[in-house]
N, C-alpha and C positions, 0 to 999 in steps of 0.2 A: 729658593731652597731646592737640589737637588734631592733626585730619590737616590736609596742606598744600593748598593753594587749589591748584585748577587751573582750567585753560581748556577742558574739554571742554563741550562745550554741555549745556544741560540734555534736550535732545531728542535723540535717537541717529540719529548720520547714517545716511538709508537712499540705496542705489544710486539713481539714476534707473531707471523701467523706461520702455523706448521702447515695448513692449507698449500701455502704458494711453495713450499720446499716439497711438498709429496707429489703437488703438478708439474714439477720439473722433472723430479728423479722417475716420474710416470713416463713422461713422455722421453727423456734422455731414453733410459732403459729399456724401450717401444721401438724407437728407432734404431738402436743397436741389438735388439731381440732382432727385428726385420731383418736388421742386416747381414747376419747370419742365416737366418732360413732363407733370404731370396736367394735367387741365382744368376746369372750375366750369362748371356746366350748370343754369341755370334757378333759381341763387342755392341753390341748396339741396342739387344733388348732385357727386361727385367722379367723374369720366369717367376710366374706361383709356382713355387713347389709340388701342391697336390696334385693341379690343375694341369700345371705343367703349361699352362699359359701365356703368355705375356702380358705383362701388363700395357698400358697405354700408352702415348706420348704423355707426359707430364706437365711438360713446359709449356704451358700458354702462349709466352712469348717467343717463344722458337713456333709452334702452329698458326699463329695470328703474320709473322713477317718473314719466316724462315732464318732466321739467324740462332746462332744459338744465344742466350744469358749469361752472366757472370756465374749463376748456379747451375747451368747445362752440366751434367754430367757427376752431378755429387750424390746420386742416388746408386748408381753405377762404380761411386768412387767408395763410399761405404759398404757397400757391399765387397770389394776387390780386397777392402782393408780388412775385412770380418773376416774374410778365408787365407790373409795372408798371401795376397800377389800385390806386394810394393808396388812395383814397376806399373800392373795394369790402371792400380788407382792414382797414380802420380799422372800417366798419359789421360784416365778423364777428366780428371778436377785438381790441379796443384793445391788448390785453398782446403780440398777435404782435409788433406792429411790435418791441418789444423783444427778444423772441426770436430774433425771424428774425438781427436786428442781431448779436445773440450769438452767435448757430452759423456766422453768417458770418464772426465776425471769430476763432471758433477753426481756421478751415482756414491761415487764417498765420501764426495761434500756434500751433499744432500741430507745424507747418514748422519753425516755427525752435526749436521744442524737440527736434524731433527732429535736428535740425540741430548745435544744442548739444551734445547728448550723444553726439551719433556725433563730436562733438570734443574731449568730454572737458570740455569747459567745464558749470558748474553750471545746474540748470533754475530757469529766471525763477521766482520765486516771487510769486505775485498774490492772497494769501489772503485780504485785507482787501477789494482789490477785486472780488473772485468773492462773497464773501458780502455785500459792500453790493448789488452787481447781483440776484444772487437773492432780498434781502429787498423791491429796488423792486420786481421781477416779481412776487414772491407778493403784495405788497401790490396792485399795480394788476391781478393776476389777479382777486384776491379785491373789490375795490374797485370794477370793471367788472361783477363779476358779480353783485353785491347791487345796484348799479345799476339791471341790468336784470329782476331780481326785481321792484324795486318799479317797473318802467315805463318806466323813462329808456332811449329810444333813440338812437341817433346815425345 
């Protein structure tokens, strides 16, 4: 005797949590809040504003071997894009532009998820598109940075 077919999915429905959508749209919105108040000083450093400071080297892996990362330069490239100089943030991090584009377009996704589920209605599901987006980033991460290993500047 077989059992009878049913309609449950094969994936078990989980709650929405509005949790993990308010910790994105925290930290998206954190990072491009920065992005705007820091400053780029003499192509190479990142300025507190009050302080008028610099901040530190960042990249561990550029202070531990000298070289720079596939992420060298995208703290400097969001900041170039917050103020509106193309050209400065494309010359530190080609892969920002892509980023920036992404963490900006989660603060009104974020919204209307959270938006959604404070009405009971289901969370947009974007899974195919979330993972095509991170596989062009890591590629043109990784693509931009062997690049400039062997010399190619822009």
């Amino acid at each position: 005797m077989t059992a009878p077919a049913t309609s449950e999915p094969l994936v078990p429905h989980t709650r929405p949590d509005p949790l993990y959508h308010i910790a994105i749209l925290a930290m998206c919105a954190s990072v491009l809040g920065l992005a705007f108040v820091l400053s780029v000083r003499d192509g190479t450093q990142v300025l507190v504003p009050v302080l008028g400071r610099p901040l530190p080297e960042l990249c561990m892996f550029k202070r531990m071997t000298g070289w720079s990362c596939p992420g060298c330069g995208m703290t400097r490239c969001f900041i170039s894009l917050a103020h509106g100089d193309l050209r400065a943030a494309w010359h530190y991090n080609p892969a920002g532009l892509l980023l920036f584009a992404v963490m900006a377009v989660q603060i009104p996704l974020r919204t209307v998820q959270l938006i959604r589920i404070r009405r009971g209605l289901p969370e947009l599901r974007m899974w195919t598109l979330t993972q095509a987006t991170f596989a062009v980033l890591g590629i043109i991460l990784v693509g931009q940075w062997l690049l400039r290993l062997v010399g190619v500047n822009w």
